[in-house]
C-alpha positions, 0 to 999 in steps of 0.5 A: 523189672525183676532180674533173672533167676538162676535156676527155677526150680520145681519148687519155685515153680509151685511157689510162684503159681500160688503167687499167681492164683492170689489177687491179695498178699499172702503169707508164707504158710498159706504157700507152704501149705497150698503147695505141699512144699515144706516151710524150709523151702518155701520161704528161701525161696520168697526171699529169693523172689524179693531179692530179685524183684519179682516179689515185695513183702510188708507186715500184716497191720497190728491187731487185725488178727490174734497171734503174731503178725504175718509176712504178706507176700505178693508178686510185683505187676511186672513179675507177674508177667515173667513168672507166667511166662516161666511156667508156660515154658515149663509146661511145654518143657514137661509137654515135650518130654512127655511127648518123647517118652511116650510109648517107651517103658521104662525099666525100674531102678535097680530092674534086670532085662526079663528074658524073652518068653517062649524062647529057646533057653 
């Protein structure tokens, strides 16, 4: 059963929908490239994943392809489960807030109030 993630971020999200999307072990570039996040990011983030189960890894067989060997990664049966769970919930987090803000303009960073026009000055 994979344990708990302290934080899931963004990041770990993206990661594990392309984890969902894959039937077959992948490797971490494919990821990397699939979800636009940078290699840095991506693979902290499957060592993560492993060390807490929801992931295991392999090396690719020797000879099957030229150049180096690849890392292979593949969510477990049960992390599957969890990792879908975690990002329903955090469509529906987005859904809310979406919801919340919807019809409020938000100012610009840095942006001043804009006098009311036609008004006295």
């Amino acid at each position: 059963m994979p344990r708990p993630l302290s934080r899931m971020t963004p990041a770990t999200l993206d990661v594990l929908a392309q984890l969902l999307e894959r039937d077959a072990p992948t490797w971490g570039l494919a990821i990397a490239g699939a979800t636009g996040r940078p290699t840095g990011s991506v693979y902290p983030i499957l060592e993560r994943l492993e060390s807490h189960e929801w992931v295991v890894s392999e090396w690719e067989a020797d000879g099957v392809r030229p150049g180096a060997r690849r890392r292979l990664y593949r969510l477990t049966p049960d992390a599957r489960e969890t990792a879908t769970d975690a990002l329903r919930h955090a469509h529906e987090r987005a859904a809310a807030a979406r919801s919340k803000t919807a019809g409020r303009a938000k100012p610009a960073l840095g942006a001043r109030p804009r006098p009311a026009l036609g008004g006295a000055s």
